[in-house]
N, C-alpha and C positions, 0 to 999 in steps of 0.2 A: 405204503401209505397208512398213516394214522388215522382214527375216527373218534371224535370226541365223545363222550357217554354223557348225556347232560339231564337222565333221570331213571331213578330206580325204585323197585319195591317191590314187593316180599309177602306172603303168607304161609306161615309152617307150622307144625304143630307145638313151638315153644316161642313165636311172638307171630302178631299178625302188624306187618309194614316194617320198615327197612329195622327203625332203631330199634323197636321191642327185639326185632327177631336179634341184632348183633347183641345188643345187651346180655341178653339169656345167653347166647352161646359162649361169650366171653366170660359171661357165671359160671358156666359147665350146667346149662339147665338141659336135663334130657324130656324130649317129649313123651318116655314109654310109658304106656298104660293099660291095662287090662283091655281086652278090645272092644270096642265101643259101639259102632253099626252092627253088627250082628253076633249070634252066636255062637260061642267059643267051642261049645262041646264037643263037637266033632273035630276040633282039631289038639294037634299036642303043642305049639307056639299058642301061647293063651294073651299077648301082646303087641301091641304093633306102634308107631307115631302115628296116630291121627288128631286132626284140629277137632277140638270140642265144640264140633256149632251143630249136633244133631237135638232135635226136641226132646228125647230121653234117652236114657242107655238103652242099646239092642233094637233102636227104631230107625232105621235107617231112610232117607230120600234122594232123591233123583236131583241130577244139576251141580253135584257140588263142585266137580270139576271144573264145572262150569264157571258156578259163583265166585270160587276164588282166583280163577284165573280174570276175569274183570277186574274181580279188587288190584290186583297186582299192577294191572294193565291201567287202572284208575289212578293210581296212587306214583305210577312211574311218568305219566302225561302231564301231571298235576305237578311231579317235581321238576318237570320238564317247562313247565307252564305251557302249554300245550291244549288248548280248547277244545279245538275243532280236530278231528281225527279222520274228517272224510276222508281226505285221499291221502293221507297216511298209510305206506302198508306194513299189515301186523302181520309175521312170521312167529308161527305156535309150533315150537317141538313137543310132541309127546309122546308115551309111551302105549297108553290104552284105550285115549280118549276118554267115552263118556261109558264106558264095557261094566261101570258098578250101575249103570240108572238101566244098561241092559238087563242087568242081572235082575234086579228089583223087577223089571219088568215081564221076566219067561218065569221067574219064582212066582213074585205075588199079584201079578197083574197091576203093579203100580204105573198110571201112565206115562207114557214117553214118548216121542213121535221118534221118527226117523230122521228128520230134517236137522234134529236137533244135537247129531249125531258129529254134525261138524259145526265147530267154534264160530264159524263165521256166523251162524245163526244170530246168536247172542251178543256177537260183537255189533254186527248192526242193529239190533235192535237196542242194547244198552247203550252203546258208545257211537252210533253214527258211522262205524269205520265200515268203508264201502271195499275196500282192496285187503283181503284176508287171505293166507296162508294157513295150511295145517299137514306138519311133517311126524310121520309117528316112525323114530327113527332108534328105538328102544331106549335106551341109558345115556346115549350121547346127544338125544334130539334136538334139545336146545341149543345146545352149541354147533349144532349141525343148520340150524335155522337161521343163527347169529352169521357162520359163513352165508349163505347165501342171502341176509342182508344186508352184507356187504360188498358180495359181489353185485345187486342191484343200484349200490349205490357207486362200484366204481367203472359201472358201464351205465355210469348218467342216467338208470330209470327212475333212481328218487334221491331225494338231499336228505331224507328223516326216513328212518326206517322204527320203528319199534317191533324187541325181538323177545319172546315170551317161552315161557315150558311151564308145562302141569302136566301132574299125577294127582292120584289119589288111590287109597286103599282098593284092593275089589278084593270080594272071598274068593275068585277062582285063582287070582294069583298068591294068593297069601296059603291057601290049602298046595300048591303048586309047591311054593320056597322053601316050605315049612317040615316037605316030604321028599328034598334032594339032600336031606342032610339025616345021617343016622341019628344025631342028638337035636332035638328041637331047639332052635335058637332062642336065646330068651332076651338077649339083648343085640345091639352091633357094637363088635369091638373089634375095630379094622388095624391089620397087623397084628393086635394078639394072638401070640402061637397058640392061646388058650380058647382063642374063637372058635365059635359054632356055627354061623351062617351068616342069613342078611333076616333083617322083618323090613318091610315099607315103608313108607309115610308120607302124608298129605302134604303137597307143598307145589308154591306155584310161586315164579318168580318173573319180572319183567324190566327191561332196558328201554331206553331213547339213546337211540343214536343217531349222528349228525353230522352230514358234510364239516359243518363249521362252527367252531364255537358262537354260540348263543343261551345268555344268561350263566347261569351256573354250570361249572363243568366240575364231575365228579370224577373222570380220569379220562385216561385216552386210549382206545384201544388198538396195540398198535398189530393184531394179525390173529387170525384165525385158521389152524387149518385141517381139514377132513380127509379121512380117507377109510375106505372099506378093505380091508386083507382079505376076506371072506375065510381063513384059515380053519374054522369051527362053527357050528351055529350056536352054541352055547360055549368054547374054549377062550379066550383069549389069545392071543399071540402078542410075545414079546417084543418080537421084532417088525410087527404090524404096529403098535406102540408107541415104540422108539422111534420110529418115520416122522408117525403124527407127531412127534415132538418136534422130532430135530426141522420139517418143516414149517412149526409154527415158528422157531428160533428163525429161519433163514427170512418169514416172513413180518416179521418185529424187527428183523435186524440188531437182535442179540445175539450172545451168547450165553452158554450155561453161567458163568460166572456172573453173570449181571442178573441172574434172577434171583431178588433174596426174601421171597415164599411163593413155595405151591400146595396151593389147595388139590389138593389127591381126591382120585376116584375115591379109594375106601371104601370098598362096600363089605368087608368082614366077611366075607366068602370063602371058601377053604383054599381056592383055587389064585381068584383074583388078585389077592392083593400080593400073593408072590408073584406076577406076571408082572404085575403094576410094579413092584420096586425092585425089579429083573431090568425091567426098561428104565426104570430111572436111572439104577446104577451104571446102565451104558450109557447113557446120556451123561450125565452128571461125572459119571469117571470117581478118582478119587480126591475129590476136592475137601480138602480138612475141613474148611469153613465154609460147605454148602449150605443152599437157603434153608431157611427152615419150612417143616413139613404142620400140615395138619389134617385133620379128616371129619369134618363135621358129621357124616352120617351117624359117627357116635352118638348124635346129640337129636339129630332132626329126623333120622331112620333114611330106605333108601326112598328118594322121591322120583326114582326111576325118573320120566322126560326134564322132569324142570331140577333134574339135578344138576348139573354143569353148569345153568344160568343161575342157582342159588349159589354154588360157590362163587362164582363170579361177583355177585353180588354185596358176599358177604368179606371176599378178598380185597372189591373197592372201599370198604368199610377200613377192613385192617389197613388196607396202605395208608389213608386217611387220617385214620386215630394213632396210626404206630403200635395199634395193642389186633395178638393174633389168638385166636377163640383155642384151645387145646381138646387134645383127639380125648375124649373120656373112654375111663377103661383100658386104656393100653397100658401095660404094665411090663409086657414081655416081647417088645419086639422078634419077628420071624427072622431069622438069620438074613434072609436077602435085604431087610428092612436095618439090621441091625447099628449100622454109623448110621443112619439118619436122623440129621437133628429136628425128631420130634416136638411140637408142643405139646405137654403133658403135665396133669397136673392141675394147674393152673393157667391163666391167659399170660402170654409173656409183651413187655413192651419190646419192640424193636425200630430201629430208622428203616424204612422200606421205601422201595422206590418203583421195583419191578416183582407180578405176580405171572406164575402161572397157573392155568386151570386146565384139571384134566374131566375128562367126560368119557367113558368107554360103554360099548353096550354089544349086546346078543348080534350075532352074524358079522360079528369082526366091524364092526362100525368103532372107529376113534374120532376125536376131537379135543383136539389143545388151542388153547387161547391165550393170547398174554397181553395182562394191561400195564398201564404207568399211570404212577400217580402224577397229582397236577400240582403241584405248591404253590 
């Protein structure tokens, strides 16, 4: 069964709403910057993606997770034309929740309740939405949110679901990333055999999706699907991977040959992203004329929960315009990576019709999704 997508949008640290953000990244605009909310000195990564919306450098506040995941969720209803959001219900993947307004809070006594701990807070009180969800499901959470608003709506508990994911920076994950890797990462360069790790980045992304088309339809999404290997708590598995593929293929009713781009994990890990195109290549086989690839974390850093739903997002874009945003920095693909036909470089135009999105995270959690365009 297909589900129509009939609104989207976007916050990152290189555009804020759907079009600034694809713009930029089809520029090659990277958001890294010397880091912004707090102080650098004690760590050896001295950059990270974050959105520029603090009152000064090194002054950090509470909520931001918060705020931009509204925006996103404002900006996706609105293209949806979409009013009233009472008993709409919103599914939030994320990774850390609100864990930097905690942080601010055990460091400097800045205040913060508890309550506010979960999204639903703020969703009713900003947006009226009475039926809130909140899944913190590490790296793959939005798309892990996106299935199970789809399976509410194919066991008739709702016709509209809207499906969300946010991250944001915190010092304790970034001192965390920063000290698993012997060279301090200075940028993300996913597939670069010359890569050094991951850094983060702010980013909140959101869908409408719809039993049935109504008003604009932005693509159709034809399956989603999840699964836990549990094989490491921090490893990846290949063939935990390959599953969540080759299942979202059986639940689209594709095959490998009819997907021509996938938006890739890529998180420039030392590890990951041979895992990641370990899986593709048994998926994919050796197909001369596979889709083509790219990896935005180059560009936007990793946005841990609301990463999967940004790709997503940003892949209903490329199928759209025909033009696919390229991996910045890649220069040397890793051997397991090696035939893949990369964007790089430059943004490439192409005829697209079918995308895939990958989303992987900490304790064997995968998710693949795959959409169609609508012409």
């Amino acid at each position: 069964m297909s589900w129509y997508i009939t609104g989207s949008g976007a916050v990152a640290s290189v555009g804020r709403g759907v079009d600034e953000l694809f713009r930029s990244l089809c520029a090659g605009t990277t958001g890294l910057h010397p880091l912004r909310g707090f102080d650098p000195g004690p760590y050896r990564a001295k950059s990270a993606y974050e959105i520029d919306d603090r009152p000064a450098p090194g002054v950090d506040v509470p909520h931001r997770a918060t705020d931009i995941l509204v925006a996103a969720i404002r900006e996706a209803a609105a293209d949806a034309g979409i009013d009233d959001l009472t008993d709409i219900p919103i599914l939030v993947g994320t990774g850390l929740r609100e864990l930097r307004s905690l942080e601010l809070w055990w460091r400097d006594g800045v205040p913060f309740s508890a309550d506010d701990l979960h999204f639903g807070t703020a969703l009713r009180a900003e947006l009226g939405a009475e039926v809130t969800y909140t899944f913190s499901n590490a790296c793959a959470a939005s798309l892990y949110a996106l299935a199970m608003g789809t399976d509410l709506m194919a066991l008739d508990a709702a016709d509209t679901v809207i499906v969300a994911g946010v991250d944001v920076l915190t010092e304790s994950m970034h001192g965390l990333l920063e000290r698993v890797h012997a060279v301090p990462p200075d940028r993300v360069r996913p597939f670069d055999r010359n890569r050094t790790g991951v850094l983060m980045g702010d980013g909140a992304a959101a869908i409408v999706v719809r039993r049935e088309a109504t008003g604009r339809v932005r693509g159709l999404l034809r399956g989603v699907s999840a699964n836990c290997d549990a094989y490491h708590v921090t490893a990846p598995d290949p063939q935990g991977i390959a599953t969540a593929m080759r299942a979202a293929h059986e639940l689209a009713g594709v095959k490998p040959e009819d997907v021509d781009l996938v938006m890739l994990h890529g998180t420039g890990t030392l590890l990951n992203d041979e895992v990641e195109a370990t899986a593709m290549g048994e998926v994919y086989g050796e197909q001369v004329n596979g889709p083509l690839m790219t990896a935005i974390k180059s560009m936007t850093g990793h946005t841990s929960g609301a990463s999967g739903l940004m790709g997503l997002v940003v892949g209903l874009e490329a199928l759209a315009a025909g033009i696919v945003p390229p991996t910045v920095g890649l220069t040397e693909p890793v051997d397991e990576a090696a035939r893949f036909r990369f964007v790089r470089g430059a943004a490439e135009q192409a005829d697209l019709a079918v995308a895939q999105l990958n989303a992987f995270g900490f304790g064997g959690i995968n998710a693949v999704a795959i959409v169609e365009a609508v012409r």
